[in-house]
C-alpha positions in Angstrom: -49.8 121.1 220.6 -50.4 117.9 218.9 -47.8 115.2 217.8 -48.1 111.9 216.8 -48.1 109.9 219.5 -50.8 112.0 221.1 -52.5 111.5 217.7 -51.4 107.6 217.8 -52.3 107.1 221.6 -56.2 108.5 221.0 -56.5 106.5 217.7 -55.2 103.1 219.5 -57.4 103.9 222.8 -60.5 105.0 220.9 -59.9 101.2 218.5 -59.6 99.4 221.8 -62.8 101.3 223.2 -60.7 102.3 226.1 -61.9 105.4 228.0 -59.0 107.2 229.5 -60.1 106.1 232.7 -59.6 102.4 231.5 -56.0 103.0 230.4 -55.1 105.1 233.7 -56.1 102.5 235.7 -54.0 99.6 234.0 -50.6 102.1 234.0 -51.8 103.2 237.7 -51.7 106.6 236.5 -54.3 109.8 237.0 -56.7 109.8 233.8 -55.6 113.6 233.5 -52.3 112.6 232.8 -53.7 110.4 229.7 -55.9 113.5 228.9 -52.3 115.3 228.9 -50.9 112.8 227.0 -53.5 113.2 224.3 -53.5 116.9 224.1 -49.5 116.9 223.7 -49.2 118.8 226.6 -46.6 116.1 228.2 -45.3 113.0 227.4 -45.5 109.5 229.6 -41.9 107.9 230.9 -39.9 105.9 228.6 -41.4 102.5 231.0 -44.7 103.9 230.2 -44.1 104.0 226.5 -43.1 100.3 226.6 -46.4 99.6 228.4 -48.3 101.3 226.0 -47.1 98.9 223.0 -47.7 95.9 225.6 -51.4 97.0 226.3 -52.4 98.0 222.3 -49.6 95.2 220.9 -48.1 98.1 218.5 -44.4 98.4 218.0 -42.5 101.8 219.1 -42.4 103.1 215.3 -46.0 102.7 215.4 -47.1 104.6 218.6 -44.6 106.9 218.3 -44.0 107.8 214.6 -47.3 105.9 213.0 -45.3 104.1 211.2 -46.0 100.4 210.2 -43.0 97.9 210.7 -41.9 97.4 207.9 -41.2 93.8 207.9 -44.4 92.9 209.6 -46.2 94.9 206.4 -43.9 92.2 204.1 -44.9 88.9 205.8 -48.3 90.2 205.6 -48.4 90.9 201.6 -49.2 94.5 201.8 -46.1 96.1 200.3 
């Protein structure tokens, strides 16, 4: 079943035009676990969580909740 950080994770790989070969291969993982990741059927390690906001420069809130940080959204002028 979905959630959303597999919802977040496709978005952010499908912006970056990242196959899910191309991000297994920079976490050094199998592209099925991506796949599984995507699907919701399992979820990647907390360090591989951490590596995910590195590789699409998103903050936790984001890939995991969707969320925009809030204070980033302030310095920018959009709220």
């Amino acid at each position: 079943m979905k959630n959303k950080f597999s919802e977040q994770l496709t978005f952010l790989r499908q912006q970056k035009k990242m196959s899910q070969g191309m991000l297994s291969s920079k976490l050094n993982i199998s592209r099925q676990s991506i796949s599984k990741w995507e699907r919701g059927d399992s979820e990647p390690s907390l360090d591989t969580i951490l590596n995910l906001t590195t590789i699409f420069n998103v903050d936790l809130d984001f890939l995991l909740l969707g969320k925009e940080n809030q204070k980033k959204l302030l310095i920018q002028g959009k709220i």
